[in-house]
TILUM-342119 format. One record per residue (C-alpha): z, y, x. Coordinates in nm, 3 decimals. Layout:
N
+---------+---------+---------+
!       w !       v !       u !
+---------+---------+---------+
!       Z !       Y !       X !
...
+---------+---------+---------+
This chain:
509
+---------+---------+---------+
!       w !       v !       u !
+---------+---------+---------+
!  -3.872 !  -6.272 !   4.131 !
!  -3.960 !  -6.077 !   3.860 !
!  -3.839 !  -5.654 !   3.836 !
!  -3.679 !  -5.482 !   3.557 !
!  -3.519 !  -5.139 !   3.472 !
!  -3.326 !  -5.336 !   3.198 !
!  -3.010 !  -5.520 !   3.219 !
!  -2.984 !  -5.685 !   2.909 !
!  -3.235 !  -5.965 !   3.003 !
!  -3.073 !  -6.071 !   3.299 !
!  -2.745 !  -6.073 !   3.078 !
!  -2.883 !  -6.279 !   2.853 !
!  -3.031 !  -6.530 !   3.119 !
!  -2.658 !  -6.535 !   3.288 !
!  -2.521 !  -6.626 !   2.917 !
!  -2.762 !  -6.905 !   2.792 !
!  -2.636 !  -7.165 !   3.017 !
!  -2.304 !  -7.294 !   3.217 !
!  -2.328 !  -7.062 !   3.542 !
!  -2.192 !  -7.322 !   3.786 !
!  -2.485 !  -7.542 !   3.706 !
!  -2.723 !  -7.208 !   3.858 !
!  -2.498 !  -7.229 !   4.151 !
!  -2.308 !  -7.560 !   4.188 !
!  -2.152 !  -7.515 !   4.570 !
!  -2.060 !  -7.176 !   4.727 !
!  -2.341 !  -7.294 !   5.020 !
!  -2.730 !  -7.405 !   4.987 !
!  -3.069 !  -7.466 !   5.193 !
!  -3.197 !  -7.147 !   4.935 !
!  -3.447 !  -7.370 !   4.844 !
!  -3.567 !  -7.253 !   4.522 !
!  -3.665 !  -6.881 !   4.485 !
!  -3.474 !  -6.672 !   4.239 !
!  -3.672 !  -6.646 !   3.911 !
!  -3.474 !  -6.403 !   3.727 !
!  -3.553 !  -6.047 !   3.604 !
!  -3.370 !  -5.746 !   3.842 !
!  -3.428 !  -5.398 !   3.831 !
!  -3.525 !  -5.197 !   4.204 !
!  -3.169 !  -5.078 !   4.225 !
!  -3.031 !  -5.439 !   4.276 !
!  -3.288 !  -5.530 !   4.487 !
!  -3.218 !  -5.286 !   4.776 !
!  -2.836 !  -5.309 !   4.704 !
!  -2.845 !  -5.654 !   4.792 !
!  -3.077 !  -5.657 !   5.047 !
!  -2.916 !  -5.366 !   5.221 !
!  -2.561 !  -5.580 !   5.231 !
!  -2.688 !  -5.853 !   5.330 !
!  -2.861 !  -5.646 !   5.637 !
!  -2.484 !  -5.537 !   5.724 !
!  -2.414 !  -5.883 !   5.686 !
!  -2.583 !  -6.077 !   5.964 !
!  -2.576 !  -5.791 !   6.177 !
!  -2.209 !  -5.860 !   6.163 !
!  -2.307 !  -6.200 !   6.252 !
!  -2.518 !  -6.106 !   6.566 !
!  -2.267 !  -5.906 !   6.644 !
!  -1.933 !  -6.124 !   6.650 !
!  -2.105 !  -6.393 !   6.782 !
!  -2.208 !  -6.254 !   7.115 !
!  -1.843 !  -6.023 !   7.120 !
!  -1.660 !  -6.360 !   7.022 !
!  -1.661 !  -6.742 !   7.071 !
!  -1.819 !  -6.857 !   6.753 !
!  -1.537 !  -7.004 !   6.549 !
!  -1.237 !  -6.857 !   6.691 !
!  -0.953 !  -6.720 !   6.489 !
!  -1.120 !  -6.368 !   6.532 !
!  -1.423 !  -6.459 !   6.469 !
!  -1.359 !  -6.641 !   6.179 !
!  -1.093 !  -6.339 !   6.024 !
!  -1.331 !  -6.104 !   6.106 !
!  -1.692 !  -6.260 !   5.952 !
!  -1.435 !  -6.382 !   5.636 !
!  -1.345 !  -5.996 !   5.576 !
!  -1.708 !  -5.882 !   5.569 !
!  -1.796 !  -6.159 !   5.339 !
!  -1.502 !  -6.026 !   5.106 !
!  -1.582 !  -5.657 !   5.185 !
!  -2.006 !  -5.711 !   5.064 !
!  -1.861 !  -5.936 !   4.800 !
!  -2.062 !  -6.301 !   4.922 !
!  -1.899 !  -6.613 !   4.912 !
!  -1.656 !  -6.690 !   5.132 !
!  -1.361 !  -6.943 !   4.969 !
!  -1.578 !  -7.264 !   4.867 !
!  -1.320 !  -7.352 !   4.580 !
!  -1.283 !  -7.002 !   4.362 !
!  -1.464 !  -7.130 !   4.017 !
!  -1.538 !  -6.759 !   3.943 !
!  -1.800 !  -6.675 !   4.221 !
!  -2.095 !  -6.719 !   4.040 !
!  -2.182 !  -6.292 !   4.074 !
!  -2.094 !  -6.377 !   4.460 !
!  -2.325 !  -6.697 !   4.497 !
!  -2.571 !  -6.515 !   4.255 !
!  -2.615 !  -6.206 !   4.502 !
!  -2.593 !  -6.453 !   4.837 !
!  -2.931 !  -6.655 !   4.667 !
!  -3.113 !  -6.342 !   4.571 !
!  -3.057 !  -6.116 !   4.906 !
!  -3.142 !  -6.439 !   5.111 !
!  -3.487 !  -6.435 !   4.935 !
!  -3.570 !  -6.064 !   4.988 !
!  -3.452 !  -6.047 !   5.347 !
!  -3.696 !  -6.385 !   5.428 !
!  -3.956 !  -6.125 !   5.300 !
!  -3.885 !  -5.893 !   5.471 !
!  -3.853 !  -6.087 !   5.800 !
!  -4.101 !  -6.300 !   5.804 !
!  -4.375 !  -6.031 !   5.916 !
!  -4.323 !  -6.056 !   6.286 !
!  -4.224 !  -6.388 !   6.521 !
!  -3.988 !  -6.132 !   6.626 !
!  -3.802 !  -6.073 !   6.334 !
!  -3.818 !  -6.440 !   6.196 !
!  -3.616 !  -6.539 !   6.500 !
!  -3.387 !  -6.297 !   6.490 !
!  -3.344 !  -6.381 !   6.046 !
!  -3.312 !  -6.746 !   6.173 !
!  -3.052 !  -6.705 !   6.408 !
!  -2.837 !  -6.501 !   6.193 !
!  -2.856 !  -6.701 !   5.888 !
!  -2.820 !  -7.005 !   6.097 !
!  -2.453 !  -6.841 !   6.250 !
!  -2.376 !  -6.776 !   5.863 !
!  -2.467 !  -7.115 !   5.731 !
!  -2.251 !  -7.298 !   6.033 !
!  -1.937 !  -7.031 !   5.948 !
!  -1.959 !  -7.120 !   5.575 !
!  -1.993 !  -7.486 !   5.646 !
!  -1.703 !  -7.554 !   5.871 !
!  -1.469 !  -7.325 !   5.604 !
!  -1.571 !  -7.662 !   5.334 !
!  -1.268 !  -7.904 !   5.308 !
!  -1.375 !  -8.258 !   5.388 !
!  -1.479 !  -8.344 !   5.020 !
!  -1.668 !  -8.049 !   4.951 !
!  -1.868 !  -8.132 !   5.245 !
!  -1.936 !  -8.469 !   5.126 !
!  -2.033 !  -8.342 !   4.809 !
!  -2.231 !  -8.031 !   5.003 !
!  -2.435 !  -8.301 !   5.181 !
!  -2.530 !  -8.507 !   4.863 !
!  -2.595 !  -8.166 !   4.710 !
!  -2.905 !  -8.075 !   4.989 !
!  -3.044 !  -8.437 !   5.029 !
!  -2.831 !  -8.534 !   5.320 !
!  -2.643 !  -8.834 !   5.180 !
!  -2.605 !  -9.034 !   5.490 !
!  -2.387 !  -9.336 !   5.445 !
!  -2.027 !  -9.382 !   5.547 !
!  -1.942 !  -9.660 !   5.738 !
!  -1.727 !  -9.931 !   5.593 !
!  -1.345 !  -9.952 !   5.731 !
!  -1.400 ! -10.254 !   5.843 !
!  -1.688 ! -10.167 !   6.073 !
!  -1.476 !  -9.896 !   6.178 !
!  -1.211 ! -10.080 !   6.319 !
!  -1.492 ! -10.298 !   6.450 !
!  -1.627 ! -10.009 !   6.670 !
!  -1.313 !  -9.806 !   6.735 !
!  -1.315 !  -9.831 !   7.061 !
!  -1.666 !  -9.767 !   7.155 !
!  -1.639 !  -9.497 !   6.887 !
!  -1.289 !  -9.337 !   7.071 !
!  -1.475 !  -9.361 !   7.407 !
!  -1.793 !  -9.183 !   7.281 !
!  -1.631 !  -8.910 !   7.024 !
!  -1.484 !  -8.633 !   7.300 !
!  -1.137 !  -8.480 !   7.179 !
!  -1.083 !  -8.805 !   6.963 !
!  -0.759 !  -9.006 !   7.004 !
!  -0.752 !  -9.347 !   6.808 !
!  -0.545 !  -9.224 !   6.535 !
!  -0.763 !  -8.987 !   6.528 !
!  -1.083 !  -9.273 !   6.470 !
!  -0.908 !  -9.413 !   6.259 !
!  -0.826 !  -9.114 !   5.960 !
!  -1.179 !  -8.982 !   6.066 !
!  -1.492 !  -9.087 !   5.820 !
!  -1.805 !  -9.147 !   6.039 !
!  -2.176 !  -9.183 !   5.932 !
!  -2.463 !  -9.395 !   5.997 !
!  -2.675 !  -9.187 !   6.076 !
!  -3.069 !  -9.230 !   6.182 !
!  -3.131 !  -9.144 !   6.541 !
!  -3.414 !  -8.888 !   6.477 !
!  -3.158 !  -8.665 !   6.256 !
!  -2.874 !  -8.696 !   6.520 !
!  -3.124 !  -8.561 !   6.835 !
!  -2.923 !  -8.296 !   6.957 !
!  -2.556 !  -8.478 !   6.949 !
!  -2.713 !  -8.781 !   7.103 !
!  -2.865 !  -8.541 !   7.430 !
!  -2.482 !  -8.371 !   7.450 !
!  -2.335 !  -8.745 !   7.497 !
!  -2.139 !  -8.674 !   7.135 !
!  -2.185 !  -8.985 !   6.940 !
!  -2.201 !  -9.344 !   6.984 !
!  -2.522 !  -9.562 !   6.956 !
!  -2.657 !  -9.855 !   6.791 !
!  -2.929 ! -10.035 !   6.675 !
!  -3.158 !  -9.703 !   6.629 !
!  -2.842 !  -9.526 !   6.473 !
!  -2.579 !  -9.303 !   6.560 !
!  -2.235 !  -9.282 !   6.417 !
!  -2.117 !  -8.900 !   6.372 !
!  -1.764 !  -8.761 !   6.274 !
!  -1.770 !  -8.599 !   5.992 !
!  -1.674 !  -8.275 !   6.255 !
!  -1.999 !  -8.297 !   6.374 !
!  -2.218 !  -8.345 !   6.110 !
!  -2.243 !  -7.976 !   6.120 !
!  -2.526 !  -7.992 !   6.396 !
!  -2.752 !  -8.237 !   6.204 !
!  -2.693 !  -7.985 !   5.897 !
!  -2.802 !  -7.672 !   6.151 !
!  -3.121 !  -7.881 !   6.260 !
!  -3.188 !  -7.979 !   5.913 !
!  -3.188 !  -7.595 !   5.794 !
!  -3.354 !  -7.527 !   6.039 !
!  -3.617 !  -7.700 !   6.012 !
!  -3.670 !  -7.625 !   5.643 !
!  -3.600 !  -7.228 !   5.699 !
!  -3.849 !  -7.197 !   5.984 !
!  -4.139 !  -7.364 !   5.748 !
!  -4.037 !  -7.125 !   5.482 !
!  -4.037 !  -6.823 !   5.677 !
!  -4.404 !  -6.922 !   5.831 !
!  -4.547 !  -7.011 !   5.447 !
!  -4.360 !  -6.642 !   5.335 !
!  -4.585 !  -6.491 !   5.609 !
!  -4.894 !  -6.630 !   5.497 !
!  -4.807 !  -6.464 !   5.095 !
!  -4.795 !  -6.138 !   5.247 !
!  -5.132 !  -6.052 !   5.105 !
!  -5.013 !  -6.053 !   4.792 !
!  -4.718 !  -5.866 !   4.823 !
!  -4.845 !  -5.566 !   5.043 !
!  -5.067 !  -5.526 !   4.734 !
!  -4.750 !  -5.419 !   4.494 !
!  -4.674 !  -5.059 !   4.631 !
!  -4.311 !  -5.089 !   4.492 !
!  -4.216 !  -5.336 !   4.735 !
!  -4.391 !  -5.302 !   5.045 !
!  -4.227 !  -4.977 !   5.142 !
!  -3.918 !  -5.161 !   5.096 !
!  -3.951 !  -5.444 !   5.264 !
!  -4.106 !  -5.263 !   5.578 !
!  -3.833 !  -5.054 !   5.604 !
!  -3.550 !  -5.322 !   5.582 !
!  -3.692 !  -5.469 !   5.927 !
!  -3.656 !  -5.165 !   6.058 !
!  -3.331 !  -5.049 !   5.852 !
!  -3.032 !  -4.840 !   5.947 !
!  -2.767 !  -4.803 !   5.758 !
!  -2.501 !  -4.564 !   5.926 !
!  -2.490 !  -4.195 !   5.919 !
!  -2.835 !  -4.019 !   5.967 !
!  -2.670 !  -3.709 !   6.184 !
!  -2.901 !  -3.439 !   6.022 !
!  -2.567 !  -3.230 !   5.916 !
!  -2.399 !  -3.180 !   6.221 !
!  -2.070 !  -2.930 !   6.205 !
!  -2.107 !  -2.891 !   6.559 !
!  -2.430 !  -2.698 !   6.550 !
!  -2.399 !  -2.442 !   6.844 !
!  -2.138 !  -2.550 !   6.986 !
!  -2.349 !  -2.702 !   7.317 !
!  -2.442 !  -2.473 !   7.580 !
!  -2.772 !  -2.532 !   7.764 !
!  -2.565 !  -2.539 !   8.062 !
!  -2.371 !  -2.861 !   8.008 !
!  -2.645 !  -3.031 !   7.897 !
!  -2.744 !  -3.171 !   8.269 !
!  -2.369 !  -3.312 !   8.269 !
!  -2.379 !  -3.469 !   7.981 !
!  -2.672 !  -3.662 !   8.003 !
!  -2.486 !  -3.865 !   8.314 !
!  -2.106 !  -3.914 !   8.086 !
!  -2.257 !  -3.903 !   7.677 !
!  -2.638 !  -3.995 !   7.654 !
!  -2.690 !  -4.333 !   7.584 !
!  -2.941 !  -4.510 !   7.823 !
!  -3.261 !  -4.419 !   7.639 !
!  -3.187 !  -4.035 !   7.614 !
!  -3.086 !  -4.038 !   7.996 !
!  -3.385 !  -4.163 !   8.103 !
!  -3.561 !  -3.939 !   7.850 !
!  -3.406 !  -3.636 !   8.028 !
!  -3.476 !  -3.732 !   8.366 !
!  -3.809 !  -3.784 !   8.282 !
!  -3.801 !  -3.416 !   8.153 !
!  -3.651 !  -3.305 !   8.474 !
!  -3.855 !  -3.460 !   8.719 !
!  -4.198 !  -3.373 !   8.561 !
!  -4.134 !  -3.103 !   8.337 !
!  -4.304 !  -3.231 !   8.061 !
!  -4.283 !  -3.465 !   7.834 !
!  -4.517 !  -3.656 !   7.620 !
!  -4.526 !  -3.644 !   7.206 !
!  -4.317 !  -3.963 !   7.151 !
!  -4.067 !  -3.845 !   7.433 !
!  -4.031 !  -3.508 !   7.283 !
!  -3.993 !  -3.614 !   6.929 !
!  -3.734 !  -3.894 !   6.992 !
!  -3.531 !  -3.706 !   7.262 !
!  -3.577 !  -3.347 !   7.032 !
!  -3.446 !  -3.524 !   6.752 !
!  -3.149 !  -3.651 !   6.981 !
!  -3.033 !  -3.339 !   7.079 !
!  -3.068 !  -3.138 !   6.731 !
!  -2.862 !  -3.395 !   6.649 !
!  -2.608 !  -3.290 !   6.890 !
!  -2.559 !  -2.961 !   6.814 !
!  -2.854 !  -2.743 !   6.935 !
!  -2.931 !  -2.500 !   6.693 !
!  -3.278 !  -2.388 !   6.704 !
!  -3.276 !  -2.079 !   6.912 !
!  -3.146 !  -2.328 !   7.162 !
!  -3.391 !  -2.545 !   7.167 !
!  -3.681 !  -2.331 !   7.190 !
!  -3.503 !  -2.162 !   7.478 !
!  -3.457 !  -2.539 !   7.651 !
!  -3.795 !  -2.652 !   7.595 !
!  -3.988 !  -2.374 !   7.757 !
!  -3.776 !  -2.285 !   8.004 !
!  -3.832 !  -2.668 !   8.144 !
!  -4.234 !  -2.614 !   8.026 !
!  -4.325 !  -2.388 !   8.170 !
!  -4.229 !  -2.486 !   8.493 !
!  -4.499 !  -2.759 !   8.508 !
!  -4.848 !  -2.661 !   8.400 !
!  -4.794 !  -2.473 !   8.069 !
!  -4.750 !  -2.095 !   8.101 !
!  -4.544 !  -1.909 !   7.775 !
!  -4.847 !  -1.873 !   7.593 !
!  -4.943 !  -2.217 !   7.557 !
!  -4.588 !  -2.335 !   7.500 !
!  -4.575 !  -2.044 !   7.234 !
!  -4.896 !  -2.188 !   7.042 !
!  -4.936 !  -2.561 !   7.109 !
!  -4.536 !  -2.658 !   7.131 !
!  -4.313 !  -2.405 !   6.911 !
!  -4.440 !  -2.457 !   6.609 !
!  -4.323 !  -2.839 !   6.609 !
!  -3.945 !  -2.747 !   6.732 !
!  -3.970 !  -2.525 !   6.469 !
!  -4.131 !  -2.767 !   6.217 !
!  -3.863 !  -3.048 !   6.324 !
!  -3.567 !  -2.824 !   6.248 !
!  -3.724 !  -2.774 !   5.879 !
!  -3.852 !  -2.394 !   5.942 !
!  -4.185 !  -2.467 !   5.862 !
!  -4.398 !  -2.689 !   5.637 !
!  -4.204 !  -2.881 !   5.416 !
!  -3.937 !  -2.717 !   5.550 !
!  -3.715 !  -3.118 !   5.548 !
!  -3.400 !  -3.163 !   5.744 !
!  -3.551 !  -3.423 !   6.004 !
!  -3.308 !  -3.708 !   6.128 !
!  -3.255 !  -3.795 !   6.499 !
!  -3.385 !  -4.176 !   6.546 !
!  -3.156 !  -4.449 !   6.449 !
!  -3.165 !  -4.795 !   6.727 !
!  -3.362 !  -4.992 !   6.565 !
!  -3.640 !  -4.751 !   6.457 !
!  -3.684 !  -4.696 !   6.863 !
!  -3.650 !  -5.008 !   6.935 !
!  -3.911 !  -5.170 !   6.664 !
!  -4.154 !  -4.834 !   6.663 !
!  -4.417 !  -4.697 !   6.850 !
!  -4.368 !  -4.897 !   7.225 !
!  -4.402 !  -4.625 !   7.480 !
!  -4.775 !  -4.705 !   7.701 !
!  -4.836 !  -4.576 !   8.066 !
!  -4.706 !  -4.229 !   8.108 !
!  -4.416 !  -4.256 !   7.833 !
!  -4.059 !  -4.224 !   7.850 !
!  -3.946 !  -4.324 !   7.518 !
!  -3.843 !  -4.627 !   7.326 !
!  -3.559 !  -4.834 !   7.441 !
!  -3.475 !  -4.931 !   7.822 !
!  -3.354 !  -5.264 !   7.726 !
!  -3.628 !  -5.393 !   7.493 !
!  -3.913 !  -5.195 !   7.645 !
!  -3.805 !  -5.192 !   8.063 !
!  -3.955 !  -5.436 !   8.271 !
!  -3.636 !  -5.634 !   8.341 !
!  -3.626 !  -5.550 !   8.733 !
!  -3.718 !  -5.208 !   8.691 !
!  -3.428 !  -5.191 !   8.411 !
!  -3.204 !  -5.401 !   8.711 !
!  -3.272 !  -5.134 !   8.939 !
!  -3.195 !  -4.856 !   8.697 !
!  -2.861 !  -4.987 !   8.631 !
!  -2.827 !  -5.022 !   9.027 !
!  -2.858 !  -4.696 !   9.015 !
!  -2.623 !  -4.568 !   8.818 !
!  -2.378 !  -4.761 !   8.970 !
!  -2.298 !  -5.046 !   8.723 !
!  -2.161 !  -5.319 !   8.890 !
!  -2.319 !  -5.639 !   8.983 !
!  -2.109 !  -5.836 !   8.747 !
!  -2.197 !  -5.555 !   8.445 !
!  -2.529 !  -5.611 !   8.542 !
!  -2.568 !  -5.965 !   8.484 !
!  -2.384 !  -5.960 !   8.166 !
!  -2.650 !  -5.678 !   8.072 !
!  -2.949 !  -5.898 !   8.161 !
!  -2.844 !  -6.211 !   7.993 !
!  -2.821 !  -5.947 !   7.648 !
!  -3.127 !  -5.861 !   7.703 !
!  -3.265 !  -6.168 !   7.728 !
!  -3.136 !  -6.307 !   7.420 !
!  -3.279 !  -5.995 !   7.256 !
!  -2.967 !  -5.830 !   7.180 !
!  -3.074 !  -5.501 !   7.310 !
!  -2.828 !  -5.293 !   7.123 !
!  -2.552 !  -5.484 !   7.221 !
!  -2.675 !  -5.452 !   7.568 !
!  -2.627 !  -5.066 !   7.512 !
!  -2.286 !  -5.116 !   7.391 !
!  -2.173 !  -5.300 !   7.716 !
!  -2.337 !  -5.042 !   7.880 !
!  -2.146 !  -4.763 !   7.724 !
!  -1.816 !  -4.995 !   7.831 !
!  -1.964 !  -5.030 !   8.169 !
!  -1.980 !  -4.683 !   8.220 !
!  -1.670 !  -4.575 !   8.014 !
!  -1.450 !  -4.839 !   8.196 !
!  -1.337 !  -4.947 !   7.819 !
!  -1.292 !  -5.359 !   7.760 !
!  -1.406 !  -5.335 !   7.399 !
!  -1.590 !  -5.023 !   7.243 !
!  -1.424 !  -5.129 !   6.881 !
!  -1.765 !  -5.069 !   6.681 !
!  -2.109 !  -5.128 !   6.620 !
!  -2.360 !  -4.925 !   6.815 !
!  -2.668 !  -4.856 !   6.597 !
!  -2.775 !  -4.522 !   6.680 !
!  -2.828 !  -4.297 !   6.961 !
!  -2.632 !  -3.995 !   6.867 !
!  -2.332 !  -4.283 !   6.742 !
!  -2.331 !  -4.349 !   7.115 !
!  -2.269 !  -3.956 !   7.150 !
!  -2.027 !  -3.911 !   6.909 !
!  -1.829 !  -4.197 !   7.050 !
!  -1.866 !  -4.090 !   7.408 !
!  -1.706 !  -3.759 !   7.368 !
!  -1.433 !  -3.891 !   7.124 !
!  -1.336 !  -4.125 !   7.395 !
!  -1.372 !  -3.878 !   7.716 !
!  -1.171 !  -3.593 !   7.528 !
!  -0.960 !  -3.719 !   7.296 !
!  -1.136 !  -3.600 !   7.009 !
!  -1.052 !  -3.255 !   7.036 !
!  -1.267 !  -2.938 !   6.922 !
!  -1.658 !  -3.007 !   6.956 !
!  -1.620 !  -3.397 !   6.945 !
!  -1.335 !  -3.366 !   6.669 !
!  -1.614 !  -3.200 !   6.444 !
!  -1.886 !  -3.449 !   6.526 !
!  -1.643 !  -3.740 !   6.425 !
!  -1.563 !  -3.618 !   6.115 !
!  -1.917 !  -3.506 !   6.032 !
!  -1.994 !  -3.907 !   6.151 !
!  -1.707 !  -4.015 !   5.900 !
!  -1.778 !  -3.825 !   5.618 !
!  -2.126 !  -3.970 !   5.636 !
!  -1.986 !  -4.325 !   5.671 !
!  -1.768 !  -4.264 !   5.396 !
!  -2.060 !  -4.157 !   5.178 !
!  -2.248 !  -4.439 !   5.270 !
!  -1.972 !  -4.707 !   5.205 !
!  -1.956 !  -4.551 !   4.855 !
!  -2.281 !  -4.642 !   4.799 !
!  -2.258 !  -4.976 !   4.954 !
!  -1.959 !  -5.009 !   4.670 !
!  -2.196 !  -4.868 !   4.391 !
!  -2.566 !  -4.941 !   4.375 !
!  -2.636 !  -4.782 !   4.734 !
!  -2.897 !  -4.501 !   4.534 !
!  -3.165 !  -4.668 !   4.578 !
!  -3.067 !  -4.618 !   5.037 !
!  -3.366 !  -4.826 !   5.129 !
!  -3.604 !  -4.579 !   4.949 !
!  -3.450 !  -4.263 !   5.096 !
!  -3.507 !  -4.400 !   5.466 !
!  -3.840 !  -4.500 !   5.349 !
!  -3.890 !  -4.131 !   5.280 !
!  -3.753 !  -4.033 !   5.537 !
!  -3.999 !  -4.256 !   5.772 !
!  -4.273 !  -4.123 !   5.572 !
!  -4.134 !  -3.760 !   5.696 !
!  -4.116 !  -3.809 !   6.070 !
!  -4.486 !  -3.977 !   6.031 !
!  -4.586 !  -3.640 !   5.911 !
!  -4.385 !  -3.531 !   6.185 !
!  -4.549 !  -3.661 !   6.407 !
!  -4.913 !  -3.495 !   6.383 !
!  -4.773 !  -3.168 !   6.499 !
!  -4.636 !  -3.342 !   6.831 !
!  -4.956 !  -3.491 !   6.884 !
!  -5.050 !  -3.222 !   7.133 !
!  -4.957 !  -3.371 !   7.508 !
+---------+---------+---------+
């Protein structure tokens, strides 16, 4: 993939030939990299919505039973809303199928630099692949199939109504007129592995015969097969590619990337006293910033990663400086710092973090997944996220603790086990809100917040202002989304850049 501040290359490229022979079917294996020319802007634009994308994905398909009517209305308006493919027989797609090819490519690099983050990519693109497959109509599929190398032969009628019954008794949810309209495929045994172990398809001689239903799974295990090898060989060409300074800020920060409001404007500034501050850390902090305070509390201290992710948190709720200062060293210096230390090894940085000295930048409270993939608090630490970094039976008995039931609990675990750690958060802010479904997507601390307070008071006075600071920043955001994003992923990457400089004046324990 080649980069260009020009359009009228890539216009030219897009002319010279019949577009639906760049992008015959709405759905492919991605097995040829883009070779065109784009400029910077497209490239984060498209990697960005793609991000939103199959974080859609993760999301519906832990909220709702994969292929459900909601599931399927829901992932088919995001596809329409990021402009991807999403009706198999519109002829005029080929900007749609263009932009699905491309971002594919650019998130694989950026995914592939962890075993982490290629499961997660996997998983997600896996979800999208199976959605976009069962949408085909029985012909495109067919043609689909031949399309990616997977032209397995259809059994004869005649066979058919040799083996109906054996193929009725084998095929669950089939009646025989059901056999009989259905086309089935002779399939080798080795590509039909995972429906033979579920007791799915009938066997013979070394072959099963699939449904053309299920052919889905062999597609799955095919893609996946040929995804996972791609992602590993992507890894080993990082070299290269950390070598070209344009991109490698980029693509680091897409693993990492948020894409919601950044809650460095807050209207609410102020409008916190230090005094409710205990109480809300028990109804509004998500888990993180609870422990965080406790921690703060109990030992009256708090080391540099703990004070820079949980000062961060709170400027972000409305703490104006004078505040902050105030809250700090009153908690200080009741552990082992007297005024004058606080005064000269700890001020300065509050000061520093709410842009009053140095470069004098507006820094951003942490988004969810920059705690979550960042600096893992060590021995002594309090930061980082309780449901990727807790051991799980010390995170079990903080959840005890607070009183979420066993049931909550379990559901909790199993999140967290499957890695979904900020969808564990959201069913903890249900748990402990008594709410059935939170109706968004959690993906920052002071979201959670925000949220909270909207939901406890109705959205009156101080958590009226914080929503519409929140919305006004969403709004922003989705007009970039619509345009070319500015150039988002190179902001954040500034912004990163920031809270690494940051961080040298919290070093201090």
């Amino acid at each position: 993939m080649e980069f260009s501040s020009s359009r009228a290359r890539l216009r030219q490229a897009r002319l010279a030939g019949d577009r639906r022979e760049l992008y015959p079917h709405s759905l492919q294996f991605y097995l040829e990299p883009p070779t065109e020319s784009i400029s910077l802007v497209e490239f984060e634009s498209f990697a960005v919505d793609r991000l939103k994308l199959l974080k859609v994905v993760e999301n519906l398909g832990v909220s709702y039973v994969r292929g459900n009517d909601v599931y399927k209305t829901k992932l088919e308006g995001e596809l329409r809303r990021l402009k991807f493919p999403y009706k198999a027989l519109a002829e005029d797609d080929y900007e749609a199928r263009r932009k699905d090819h491309i971002s594919h490519f650019i998130l694989r690099l950026a995914y592939c630099q962890s075993e982490d983050l290629r499961r997660w990519f996997l998983q997600q693109e896996m979800d999208l692949l199976r959605y976009r497959f069962n949408e085909l109509t029985d012909n495109l599929r067919q043609k689909f199939l031949e399309h990616v190398n997977l032209s397995f032969e259809a059994i004869s009628e005649d066979m058919k109504n040799e083996l109906a019954n054996e193929l009725l008794t084998s095929t669950p949810g089939f009646g025989m007129a059901k056999v009989k309209e259905q086309i089935f495929y002779k399939v080798g045994l080795a590509d039909a592995v995972d429906l033979f172990r579920a007791r799915k398809v009938f066997i013979k001689d070394g072959f099963a015969y699939v449904p053309l239903k299920d052919i889905d799974a062999i597609v799955l295990s095919n893609y996946r097969t040929k995804l996972s090898k791609a992602l590993a060989l992507t890894a080993r060409s990082l070299p290269s590619i950390q070598s070209d300074e344009r991109l490698q800020p980029l693509l680091n920060h897409l693993s990492h990337s948020y894409v919601g409001p950044d809650y460095s404007v807050q209207k609410n500034t102020g409008k916190i006293s230090l005094d409710q501050v205990d109480a809300l850390s028990v109804k509004s902090f998500p888990l993180c910033m609870r422990q965080l305070h406790r921690a703060l509390r109990d030992n009256h201290h708090l080391r540099h990663g703990g004070r820079m992710q949980y000062g961060l948190f709170l400027k972000g709720i409305g703490l104006t400086l004078e505040q902050a200062l105030e809250f700090w060293k009153k908690e200080f210096i009741r552990g082992k710092v007297d005024a004058d230390k606080f005064d000269k090894g700890y001020a300065y940085s509050i000061r520093h973090s709410y842009g009053k000295e140095g470069k004098r930048t507006d820094y951003t409270p942490y988004s969810c997944m920059k705690i979550i993939m960042s600096n893992p608090p060590s021995q002594g630490d309090y930061h980082g996220c309780p449901f990727r970094h807790s051991d799980p039976e010390l995170l079990k008995q903080k959840l005890q603790s607070y009183k979420i039931p066993p049931s909550g609990i379990t559901q909790i675990m199993e999140l967290v086990k499957g890695m979904h750690y900020q969808l564990a958060c959201q069913k903890y802010f249900e748990l402990t809100h008594y709410v059935d479904d939170i109706g968004f997507s959690l993906n920052h601390p002071n979201q959670y917040f925000t949220e909270s307070q909207r939901l406890l008071n109705g959205g009156r006075e101080l958590k009226k202002e914080i929503s519409n600071s929140g919305n006004s920043q969403q709004k922003n955001n989705s007009q970039e989304g619509m345009n070319s994003n500015s150039t988002p992923t190179s902001s954040k990457a500034a912004a990163d850049a920031e809270l690494e400089d940051l961080d040298e004046y919290f070093a201090e324990d």
